[in-house]
N, CA, C and O atoms as a MOPAC input file, in Angstrom:
PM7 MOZYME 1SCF
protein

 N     16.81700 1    -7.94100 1    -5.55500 1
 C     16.13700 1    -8.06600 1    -4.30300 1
 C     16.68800 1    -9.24800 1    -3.50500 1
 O     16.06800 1    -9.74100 1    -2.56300 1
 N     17.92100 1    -9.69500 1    -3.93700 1
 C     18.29000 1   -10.83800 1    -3.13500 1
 C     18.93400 1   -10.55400 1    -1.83600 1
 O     19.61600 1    -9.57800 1    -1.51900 1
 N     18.48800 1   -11.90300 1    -0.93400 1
 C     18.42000 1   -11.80200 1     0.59400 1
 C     16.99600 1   -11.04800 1     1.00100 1
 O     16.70700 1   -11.25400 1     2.18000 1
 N     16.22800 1   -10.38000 1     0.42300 1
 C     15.03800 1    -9.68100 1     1.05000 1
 C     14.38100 1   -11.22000 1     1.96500 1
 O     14.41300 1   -12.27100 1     1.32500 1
 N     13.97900 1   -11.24700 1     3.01200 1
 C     12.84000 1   -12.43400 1     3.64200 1
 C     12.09300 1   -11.90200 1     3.51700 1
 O     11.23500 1   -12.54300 1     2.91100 1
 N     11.56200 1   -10.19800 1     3.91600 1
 C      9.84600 1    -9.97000 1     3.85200 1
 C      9.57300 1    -9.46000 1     3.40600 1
 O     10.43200 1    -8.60900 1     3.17400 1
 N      8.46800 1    -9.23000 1     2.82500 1
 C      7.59400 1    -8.74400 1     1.94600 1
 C      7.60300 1    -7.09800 1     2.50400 1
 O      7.83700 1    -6.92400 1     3.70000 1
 N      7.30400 1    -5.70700 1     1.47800 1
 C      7.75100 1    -4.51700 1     2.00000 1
 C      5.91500 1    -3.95900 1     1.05400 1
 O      5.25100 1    -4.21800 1     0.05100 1
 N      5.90400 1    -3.28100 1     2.01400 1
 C      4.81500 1    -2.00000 1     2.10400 1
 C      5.41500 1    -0.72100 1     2.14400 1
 O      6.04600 1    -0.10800 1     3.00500 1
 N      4.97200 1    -0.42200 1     0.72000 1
 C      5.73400 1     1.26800 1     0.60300 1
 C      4.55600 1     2.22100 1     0.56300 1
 O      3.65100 1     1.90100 1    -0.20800 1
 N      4.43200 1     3.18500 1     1.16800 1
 C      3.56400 1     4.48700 1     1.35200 1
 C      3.91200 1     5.19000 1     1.27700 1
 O      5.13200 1     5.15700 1     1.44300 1
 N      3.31700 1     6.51400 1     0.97000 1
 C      3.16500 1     7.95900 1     0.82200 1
 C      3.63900 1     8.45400 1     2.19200 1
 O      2.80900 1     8.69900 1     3.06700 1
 N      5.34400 1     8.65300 1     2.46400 1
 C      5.82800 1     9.41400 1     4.02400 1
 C      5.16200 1    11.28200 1     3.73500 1
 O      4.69400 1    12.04900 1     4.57600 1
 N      5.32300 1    11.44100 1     2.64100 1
 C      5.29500 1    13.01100 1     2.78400 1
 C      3.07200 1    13.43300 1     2.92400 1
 O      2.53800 1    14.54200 1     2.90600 1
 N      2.33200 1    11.91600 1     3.05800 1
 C      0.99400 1    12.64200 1     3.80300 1
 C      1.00300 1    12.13600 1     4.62500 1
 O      1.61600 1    11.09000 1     4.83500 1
 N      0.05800 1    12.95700 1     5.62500 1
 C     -0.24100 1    12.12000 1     6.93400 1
 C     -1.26600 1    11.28700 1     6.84100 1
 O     -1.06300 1    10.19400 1     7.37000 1
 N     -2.20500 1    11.42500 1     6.39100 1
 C     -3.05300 1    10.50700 1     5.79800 1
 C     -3.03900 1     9.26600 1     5.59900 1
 O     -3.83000 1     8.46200 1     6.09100 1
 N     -1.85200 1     8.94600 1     4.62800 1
 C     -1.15100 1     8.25700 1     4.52300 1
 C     -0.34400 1     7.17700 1     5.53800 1
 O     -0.31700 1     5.96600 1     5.76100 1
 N      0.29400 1     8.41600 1     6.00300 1
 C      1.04200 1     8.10900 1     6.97100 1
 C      0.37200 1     6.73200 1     7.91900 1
 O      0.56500 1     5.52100 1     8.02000 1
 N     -0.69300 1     7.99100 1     8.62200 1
 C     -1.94500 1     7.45300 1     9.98000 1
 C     -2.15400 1     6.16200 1     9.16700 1
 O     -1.58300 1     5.28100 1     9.81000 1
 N     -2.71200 1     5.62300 1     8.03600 1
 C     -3.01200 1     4.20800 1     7.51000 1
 C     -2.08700 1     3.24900 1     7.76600 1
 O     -2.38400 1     2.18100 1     8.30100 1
 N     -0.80900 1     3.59200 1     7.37100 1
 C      0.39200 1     2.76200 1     7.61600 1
 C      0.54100 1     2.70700 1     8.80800 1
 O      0.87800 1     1.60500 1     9.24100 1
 N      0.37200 1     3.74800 1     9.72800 1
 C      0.74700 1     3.26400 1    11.30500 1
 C     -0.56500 1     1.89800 1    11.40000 1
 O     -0.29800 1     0.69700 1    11.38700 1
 N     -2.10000 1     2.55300 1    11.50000 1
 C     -3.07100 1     1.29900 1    11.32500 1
 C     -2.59600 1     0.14300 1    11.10300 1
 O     -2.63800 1    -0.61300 1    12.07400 1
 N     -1.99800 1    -0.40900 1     9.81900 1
 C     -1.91600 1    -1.38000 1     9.57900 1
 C     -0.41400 1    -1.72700 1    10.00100 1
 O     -0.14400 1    -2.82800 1     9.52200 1
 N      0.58300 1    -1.24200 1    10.66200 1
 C      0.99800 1    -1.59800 1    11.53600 1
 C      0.98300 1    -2.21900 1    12.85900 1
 O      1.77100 1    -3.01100 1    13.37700 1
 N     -0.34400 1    -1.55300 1    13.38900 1
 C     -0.83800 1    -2.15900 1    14.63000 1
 C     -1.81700 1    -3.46700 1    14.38400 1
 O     -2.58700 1    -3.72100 1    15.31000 1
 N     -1.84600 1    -4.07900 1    13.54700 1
 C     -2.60500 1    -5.04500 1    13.25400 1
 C     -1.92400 1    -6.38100 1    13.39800 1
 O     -2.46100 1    -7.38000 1    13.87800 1
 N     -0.48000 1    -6.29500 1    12.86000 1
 C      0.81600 1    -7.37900 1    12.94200 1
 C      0.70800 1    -7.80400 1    11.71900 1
 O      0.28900 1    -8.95400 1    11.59200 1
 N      1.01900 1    -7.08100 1    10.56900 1
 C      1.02700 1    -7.96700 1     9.58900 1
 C      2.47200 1    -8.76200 1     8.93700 1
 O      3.36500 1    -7.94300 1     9.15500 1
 N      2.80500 1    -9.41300 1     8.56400 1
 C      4.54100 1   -10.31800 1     8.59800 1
 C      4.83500 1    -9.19700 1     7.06800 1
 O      4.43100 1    -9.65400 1     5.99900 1
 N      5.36000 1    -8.12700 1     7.05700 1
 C      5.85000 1    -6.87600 1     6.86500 1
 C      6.39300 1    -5.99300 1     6.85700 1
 O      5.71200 1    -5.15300 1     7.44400 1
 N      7.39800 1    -5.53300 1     6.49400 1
 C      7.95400 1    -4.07300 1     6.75700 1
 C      6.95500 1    -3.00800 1     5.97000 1
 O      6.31600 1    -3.21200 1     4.93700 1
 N      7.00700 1    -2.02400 1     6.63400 1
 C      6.05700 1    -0.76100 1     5.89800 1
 C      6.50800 1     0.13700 1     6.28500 1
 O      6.57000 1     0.65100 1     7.40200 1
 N      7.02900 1     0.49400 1     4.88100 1
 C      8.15900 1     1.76600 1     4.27400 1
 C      7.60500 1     2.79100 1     3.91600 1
 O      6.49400 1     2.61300 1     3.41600 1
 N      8.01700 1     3.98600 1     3.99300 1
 C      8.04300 1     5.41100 1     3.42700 1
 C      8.62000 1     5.30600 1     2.36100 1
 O      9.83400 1     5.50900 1     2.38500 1
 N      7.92600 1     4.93000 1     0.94900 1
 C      8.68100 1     5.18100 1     0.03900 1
 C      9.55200 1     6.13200 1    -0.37300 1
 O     10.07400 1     5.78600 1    -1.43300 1
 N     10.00800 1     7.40000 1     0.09300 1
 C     10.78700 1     8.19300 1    -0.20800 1
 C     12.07700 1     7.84500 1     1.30300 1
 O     12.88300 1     8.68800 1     1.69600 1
 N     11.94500 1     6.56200 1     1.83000 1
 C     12.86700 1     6.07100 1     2.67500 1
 C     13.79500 1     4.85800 1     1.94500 1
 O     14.91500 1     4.47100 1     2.27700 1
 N     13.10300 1     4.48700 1     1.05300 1
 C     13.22400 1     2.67100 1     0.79900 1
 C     14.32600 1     3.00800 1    -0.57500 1
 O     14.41000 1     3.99100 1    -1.31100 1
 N     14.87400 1     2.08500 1    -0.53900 1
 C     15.61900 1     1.84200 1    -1.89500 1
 C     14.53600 1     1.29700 1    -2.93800 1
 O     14.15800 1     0.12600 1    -2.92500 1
 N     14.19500 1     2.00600 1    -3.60500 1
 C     13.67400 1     1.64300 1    -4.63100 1
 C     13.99400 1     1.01200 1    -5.61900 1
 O     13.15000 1     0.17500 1    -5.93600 1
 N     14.79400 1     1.05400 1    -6.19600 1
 C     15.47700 1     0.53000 1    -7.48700 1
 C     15.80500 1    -0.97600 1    -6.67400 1
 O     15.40300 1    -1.97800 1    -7.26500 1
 N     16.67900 1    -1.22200 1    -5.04500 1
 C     16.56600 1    -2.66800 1    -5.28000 1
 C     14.78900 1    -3.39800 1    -5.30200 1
 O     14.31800 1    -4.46000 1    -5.70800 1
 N     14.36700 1    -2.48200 1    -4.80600 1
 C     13.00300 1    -3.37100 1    -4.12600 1
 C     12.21400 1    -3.38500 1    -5.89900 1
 O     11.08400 1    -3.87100 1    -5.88400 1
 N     12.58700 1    -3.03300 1    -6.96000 1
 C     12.12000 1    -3.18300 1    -8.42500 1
 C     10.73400 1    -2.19200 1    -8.95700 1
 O      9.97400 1    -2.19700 1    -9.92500 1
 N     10.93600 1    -1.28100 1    -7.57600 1
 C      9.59500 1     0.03000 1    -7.62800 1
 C     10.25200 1     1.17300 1    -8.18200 1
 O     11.25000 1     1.62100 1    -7.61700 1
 N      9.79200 1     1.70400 1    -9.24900 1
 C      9.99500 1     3.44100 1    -9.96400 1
 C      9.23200 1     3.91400 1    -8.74800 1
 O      8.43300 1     3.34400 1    -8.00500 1
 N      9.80800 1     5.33200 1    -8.78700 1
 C      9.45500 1     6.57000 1    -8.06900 1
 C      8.01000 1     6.79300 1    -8.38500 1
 O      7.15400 1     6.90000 1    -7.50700 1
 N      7.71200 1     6.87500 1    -9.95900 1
 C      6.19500 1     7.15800 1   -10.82700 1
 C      5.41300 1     6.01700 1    -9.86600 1
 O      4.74700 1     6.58900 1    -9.00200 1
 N      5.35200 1     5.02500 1    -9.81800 1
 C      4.78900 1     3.76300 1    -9.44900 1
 C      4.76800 1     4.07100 1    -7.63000 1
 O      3.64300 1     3.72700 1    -7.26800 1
 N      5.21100 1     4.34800 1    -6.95600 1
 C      5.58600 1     4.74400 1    -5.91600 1
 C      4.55700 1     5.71200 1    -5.47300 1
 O      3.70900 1     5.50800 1    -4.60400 1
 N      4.74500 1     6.89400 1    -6.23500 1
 C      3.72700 1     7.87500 1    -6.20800 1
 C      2.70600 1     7.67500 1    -6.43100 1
 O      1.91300 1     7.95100 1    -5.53000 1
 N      2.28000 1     7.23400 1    -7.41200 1
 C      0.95700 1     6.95500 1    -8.25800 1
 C     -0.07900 1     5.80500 1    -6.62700 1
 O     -1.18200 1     6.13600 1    -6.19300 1
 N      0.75200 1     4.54600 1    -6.10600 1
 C     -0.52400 1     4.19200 1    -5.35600 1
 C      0.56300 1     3.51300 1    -4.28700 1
 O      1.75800 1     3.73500 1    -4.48300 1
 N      0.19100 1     2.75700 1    -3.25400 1
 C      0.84700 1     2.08700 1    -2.57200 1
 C      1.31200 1     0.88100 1    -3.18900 1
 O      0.62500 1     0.42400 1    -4.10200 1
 N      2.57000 1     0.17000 1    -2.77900 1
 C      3.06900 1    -0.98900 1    -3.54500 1
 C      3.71200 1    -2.09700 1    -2.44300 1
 O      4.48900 1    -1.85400 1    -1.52000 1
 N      3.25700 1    -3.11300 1    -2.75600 1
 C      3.78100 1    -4.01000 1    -2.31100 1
 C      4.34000 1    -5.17300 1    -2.62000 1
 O      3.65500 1    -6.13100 1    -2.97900 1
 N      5.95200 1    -5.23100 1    -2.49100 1
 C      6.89500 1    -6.08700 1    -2.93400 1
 C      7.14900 1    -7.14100 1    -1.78500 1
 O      7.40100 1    -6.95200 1    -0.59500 1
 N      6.96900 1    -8.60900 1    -2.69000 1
 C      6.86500 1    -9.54600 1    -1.97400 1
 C      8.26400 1    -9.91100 1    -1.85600 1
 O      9.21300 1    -9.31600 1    -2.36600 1
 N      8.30200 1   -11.22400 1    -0.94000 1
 C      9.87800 1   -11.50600 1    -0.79300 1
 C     10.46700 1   -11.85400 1    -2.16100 1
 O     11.67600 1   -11.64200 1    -2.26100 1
 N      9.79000 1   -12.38900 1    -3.32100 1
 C     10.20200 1   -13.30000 1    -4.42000 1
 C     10.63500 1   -11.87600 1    -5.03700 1
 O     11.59400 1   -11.95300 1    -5.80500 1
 N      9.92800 1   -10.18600 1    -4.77400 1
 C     10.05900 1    -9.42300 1    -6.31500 1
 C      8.69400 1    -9.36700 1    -7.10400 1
 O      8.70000 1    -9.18000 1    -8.32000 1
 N      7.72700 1    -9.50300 1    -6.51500 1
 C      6.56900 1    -9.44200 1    -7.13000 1
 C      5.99700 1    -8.52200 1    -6.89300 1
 O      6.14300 1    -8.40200 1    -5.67700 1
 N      5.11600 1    -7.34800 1    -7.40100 1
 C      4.71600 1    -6.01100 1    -6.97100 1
 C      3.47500 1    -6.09100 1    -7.46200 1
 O      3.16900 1    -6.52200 1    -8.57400 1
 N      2.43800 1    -5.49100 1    -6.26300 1
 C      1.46700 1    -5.15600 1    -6.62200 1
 C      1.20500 1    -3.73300 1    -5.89500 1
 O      2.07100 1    -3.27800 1    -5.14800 1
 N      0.08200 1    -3.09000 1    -6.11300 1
 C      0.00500 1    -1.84800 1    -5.89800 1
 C     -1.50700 1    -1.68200 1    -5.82800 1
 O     -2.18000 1    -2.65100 1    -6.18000 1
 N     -2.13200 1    -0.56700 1    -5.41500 1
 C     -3.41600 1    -0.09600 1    -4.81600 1
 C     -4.12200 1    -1.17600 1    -4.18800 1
 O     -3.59300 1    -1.60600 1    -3.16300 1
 N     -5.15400 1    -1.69600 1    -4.54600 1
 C     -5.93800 1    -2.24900 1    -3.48400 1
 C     -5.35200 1    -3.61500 1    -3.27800 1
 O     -5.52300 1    -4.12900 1    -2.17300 1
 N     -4.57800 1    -4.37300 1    -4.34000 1
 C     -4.31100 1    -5.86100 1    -4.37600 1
 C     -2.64800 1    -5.71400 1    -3.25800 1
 O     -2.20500 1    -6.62100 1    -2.55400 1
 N     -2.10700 1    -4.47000 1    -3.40800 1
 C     -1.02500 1    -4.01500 1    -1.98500 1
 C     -2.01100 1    -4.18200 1    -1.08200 1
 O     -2.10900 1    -5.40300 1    -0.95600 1
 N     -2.65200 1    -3.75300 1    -0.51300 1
 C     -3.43600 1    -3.93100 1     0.66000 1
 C     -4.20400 1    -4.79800 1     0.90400 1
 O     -4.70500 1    -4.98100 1     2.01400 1
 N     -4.43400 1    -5.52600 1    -0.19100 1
 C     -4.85700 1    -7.30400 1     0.13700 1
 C     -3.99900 1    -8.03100 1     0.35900 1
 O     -4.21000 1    -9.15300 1     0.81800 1
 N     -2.67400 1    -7.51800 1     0.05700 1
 C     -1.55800 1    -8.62400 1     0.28700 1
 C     -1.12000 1    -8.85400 1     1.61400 1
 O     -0.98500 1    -9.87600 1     2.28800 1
 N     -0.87200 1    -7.25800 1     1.88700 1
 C     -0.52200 1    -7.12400 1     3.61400 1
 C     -1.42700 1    -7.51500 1     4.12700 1
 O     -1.10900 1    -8.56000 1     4.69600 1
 N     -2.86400 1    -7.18900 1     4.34200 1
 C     -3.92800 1    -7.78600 1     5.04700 1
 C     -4.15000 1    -9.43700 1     5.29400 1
 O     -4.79300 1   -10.02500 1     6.16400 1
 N     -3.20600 1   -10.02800 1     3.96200 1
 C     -2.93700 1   -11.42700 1     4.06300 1
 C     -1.87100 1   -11.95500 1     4.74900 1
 O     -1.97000 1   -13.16900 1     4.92600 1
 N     -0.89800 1   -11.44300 1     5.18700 1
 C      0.52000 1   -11.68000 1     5.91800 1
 C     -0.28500 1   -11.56600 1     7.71500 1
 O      0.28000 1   -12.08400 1     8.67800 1
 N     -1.40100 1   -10.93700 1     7.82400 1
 C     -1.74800 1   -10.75500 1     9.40000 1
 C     -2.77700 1   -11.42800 1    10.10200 1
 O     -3.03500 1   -12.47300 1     9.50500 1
 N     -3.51400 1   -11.27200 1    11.16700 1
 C     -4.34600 1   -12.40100 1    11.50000 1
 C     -5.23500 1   -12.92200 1    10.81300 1
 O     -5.47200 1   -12.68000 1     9.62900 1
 N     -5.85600 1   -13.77100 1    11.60500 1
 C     -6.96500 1   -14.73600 1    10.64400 1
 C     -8.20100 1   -13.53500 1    10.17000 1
 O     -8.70400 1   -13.46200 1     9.04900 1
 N     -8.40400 1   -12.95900 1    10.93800 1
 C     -9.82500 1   -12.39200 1    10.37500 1
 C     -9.16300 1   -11.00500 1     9.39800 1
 O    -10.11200 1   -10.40000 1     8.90000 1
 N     -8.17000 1   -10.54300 1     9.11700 1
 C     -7.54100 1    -9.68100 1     8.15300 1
 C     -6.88300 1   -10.41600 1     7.03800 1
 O     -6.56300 1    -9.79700 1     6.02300 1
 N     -6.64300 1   -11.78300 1     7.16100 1
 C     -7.01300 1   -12.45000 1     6.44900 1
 C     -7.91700 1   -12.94900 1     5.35500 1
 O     -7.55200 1   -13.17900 1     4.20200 1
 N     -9.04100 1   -13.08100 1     5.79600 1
 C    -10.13200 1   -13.35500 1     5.25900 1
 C    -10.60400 1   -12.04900 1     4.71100 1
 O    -11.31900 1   -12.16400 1     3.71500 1
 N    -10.34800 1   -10.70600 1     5.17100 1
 C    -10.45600 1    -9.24600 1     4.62200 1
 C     -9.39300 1    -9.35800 1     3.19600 1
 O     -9.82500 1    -9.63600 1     2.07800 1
 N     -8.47500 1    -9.18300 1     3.39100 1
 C     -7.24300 1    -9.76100 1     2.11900 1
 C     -8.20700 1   -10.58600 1     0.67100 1
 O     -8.62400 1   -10.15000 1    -0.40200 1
 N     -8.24600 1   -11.69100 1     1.21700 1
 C     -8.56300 1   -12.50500 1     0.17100 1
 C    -10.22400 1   -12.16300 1    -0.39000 1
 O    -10.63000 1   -12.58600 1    -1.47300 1
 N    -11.16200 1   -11.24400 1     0.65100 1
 C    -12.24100 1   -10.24600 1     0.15300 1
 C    -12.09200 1    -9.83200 1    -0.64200 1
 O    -12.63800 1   -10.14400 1    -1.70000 1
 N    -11.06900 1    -8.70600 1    -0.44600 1
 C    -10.80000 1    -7.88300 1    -1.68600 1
 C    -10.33000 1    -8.47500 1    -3.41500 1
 O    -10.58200 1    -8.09600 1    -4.55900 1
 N     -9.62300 1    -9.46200 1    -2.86200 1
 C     -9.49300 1   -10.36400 1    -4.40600 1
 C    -10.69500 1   -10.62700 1    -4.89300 1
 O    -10.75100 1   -10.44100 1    -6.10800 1
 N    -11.59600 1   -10.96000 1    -4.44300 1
 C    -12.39900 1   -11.88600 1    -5.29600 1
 C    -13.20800 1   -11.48700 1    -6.37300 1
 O    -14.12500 1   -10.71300 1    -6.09800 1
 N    -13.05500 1   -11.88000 1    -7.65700 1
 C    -13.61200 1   -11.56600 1    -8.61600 1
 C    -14.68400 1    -9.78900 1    -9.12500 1
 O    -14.67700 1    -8.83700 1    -9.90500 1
 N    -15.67300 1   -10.60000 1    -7.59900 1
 C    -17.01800 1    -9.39100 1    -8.04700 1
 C    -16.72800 1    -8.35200 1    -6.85300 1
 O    -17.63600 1    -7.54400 1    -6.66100 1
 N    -15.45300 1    -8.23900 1    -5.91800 1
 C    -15.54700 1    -7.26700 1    -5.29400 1
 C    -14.04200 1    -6.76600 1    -5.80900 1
 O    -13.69700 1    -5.67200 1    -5.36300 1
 N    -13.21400 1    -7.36800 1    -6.59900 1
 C    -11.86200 1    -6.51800 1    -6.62700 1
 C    -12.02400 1    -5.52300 1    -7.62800 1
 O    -11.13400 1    -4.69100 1    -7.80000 1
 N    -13.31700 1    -5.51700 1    -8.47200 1
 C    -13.14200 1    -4.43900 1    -9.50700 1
 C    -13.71700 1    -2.56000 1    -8.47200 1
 O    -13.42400 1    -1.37800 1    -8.65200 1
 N    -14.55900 1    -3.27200 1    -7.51800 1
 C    -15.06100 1    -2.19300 1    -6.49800 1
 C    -14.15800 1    -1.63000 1    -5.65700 1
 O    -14.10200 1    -0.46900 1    -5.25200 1
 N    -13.16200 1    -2.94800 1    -5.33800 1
 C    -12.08700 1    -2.03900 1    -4.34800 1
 C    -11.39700 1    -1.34200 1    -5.13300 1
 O    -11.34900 1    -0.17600 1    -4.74100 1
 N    -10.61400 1    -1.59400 1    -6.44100 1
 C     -9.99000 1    -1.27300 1    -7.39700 1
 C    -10.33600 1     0.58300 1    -7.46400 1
 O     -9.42900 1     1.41200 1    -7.39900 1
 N    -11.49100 1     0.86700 1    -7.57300 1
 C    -12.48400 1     1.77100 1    -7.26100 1
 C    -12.14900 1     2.90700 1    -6.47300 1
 O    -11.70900 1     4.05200 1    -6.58800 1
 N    -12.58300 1     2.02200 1    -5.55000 1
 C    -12.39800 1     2.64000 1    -4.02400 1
 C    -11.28500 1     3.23500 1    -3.79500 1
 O    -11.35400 1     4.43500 1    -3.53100 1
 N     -9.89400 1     2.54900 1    -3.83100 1
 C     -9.07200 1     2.86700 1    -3.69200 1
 C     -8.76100 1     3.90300 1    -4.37200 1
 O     -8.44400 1     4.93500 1    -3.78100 1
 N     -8.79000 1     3.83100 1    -5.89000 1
 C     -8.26000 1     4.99300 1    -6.48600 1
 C     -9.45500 1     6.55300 1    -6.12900 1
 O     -9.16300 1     7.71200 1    -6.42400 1
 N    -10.61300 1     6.15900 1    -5.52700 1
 C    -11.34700 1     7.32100 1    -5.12400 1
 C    -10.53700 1     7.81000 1    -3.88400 1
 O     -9.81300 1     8.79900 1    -4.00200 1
 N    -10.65500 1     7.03600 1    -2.50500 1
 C     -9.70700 1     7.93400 1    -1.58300 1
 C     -8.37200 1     8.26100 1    -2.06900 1
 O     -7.94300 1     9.31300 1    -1.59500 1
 N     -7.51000 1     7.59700 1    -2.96500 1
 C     -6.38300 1     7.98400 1    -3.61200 1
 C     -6.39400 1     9.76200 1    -4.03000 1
 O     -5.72600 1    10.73800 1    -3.69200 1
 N     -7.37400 1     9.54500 1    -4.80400 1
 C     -7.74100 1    10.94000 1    -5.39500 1
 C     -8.03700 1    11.94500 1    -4.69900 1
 O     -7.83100 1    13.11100 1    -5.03600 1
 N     -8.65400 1    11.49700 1    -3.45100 1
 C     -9.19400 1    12.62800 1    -2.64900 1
 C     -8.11800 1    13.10200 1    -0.94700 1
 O     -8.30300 1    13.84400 1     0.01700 1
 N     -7.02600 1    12.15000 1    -1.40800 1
 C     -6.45100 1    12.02500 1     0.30500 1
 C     -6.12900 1    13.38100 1     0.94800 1
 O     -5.69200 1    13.55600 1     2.08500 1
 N     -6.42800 1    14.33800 1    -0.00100 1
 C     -5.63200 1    15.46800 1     0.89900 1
 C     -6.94100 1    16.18500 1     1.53500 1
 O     -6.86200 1    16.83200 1     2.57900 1
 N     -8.18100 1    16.01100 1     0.80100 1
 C     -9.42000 1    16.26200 1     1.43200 1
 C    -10.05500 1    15.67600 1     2.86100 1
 O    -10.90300 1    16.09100 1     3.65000 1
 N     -9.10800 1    14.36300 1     2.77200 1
 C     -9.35800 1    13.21700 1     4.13900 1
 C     -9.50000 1    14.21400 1     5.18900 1
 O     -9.38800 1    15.43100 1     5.04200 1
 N     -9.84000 1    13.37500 1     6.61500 1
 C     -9.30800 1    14.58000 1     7.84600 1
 C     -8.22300 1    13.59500 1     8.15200 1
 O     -8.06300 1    12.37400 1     8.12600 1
 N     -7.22500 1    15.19700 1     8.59800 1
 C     -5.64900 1    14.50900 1     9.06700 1
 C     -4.93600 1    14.76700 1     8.17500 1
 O     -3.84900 1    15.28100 1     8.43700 1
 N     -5.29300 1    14.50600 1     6.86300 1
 C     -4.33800 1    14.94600 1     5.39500 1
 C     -3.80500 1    15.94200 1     5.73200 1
 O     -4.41100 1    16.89800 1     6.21800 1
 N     -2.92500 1    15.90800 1     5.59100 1
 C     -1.35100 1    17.32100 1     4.91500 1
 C     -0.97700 1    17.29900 1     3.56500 1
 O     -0.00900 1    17.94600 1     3.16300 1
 N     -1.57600 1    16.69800 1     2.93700 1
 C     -0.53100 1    16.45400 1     2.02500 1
 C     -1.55700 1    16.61800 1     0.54600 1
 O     -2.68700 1    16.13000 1     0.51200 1
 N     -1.04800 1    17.25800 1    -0.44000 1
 C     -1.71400 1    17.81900 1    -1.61200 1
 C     -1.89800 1    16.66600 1    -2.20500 1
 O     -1.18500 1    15.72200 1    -1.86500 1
 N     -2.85100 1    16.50600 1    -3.17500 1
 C     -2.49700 1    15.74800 1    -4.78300 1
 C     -3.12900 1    16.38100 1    -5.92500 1
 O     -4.01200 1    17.23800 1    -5.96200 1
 N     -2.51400 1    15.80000 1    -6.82500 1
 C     -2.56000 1    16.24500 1    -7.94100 1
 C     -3.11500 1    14.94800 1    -8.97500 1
 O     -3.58900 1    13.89800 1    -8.54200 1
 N     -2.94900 1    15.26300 1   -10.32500 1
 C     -2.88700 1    14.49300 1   -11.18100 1
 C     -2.33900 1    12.98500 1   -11.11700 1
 O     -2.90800 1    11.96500 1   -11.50800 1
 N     -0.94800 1    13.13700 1   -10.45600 1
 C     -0.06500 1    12.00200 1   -10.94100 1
 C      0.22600 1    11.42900 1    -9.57300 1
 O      0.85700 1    10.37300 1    -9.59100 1
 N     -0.13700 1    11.95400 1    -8.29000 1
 C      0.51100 1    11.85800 1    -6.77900 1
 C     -0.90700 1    11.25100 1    -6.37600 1
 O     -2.04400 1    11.71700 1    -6.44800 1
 N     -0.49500 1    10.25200 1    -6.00400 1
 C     -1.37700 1     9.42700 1    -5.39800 1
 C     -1.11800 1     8.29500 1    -4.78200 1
 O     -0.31500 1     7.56600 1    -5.36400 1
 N     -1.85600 1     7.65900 1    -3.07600 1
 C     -1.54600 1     6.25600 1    -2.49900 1
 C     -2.95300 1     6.11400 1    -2.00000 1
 O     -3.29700 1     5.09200 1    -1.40600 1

C-alpha cells in the first residue's frame, strides 16, 4: 500500500443500494476515496474479494482494515464535526455491539431495501 495518502472506502458497485449509500456519504465530505470494490485493486489495498463481499471495508492510509460498522465509523470520522461525533458513537463500548447488529441486519436484507437491485445470499453482503 505504499504511497497510498487516503484512507479508501470500498462498497458493493454491483447494488444500488449500496451504491445510493456511498454516493450519501460522499456528499457529506469525508477525507476519502470511496471505491467500488469490484473497481479497486484489491490485493494492493490488503482486501480479499471474500472480505470485500462479505461487508464494506475500510483501508486506512497506514493498511489497516476495518469493515461493517467500524468502516463506517471510520469514514464518518475523516468528515465534519457533527459526523464526527456520529463515528466515534458508533465505537463506543455499549453501542458498537448494536451497530455491529444493525449493520449486519441491513447487510442481510439489502436487496429487500427500496432502490436495491442487487440479490444476496449467504456469503454477499455490505
Amino acid at each position: 500500500m505504499a504511497g497510498r495518502t487516503r484512507p479508501v472506502l470500498l462498497f458493493d458497485g454491483d447494488c444500488a443500494f449500496c451504491t445510493s449509500c456511498a454516493r450519501a456519504l460522499e456528499r457529506i465530505g469525508p477525507d476519502a476515496e470511496i471505491v467500488a470494490w469490484q473497481l479497486a485493486d484489491l490485493t494492493a489495498l490488503g482486501v480479499t474479494e471474500e472480505q470485500a463481499s462479505d461487508a464494506v471495508q475500510w483501508v486506512s492510509a497506514d493498511g489497516t482494515v476495518r469493515s461493517g460498522h467500524e468502516a463506517i465509523a471510520a469514514v464518518l470520522l475523516t468528515a465534519g464535526p457533527i459526523w464526527r461525533i456520529a463515528g466515534h458513537a458508533i465505537l463506543l463500548p455499549g453501542i458498537s455491539p448494536i451497530a455491529a447488529k444493525a449493520y449486519r441486519l441491513v447487510a442481510d436484507n439489502r436487496g429487500r431495501l427500496p432502490g436495491s437491485t442487487c440479490e444476496t445470499d449467504s456469503k454477499a453482503h455490505d
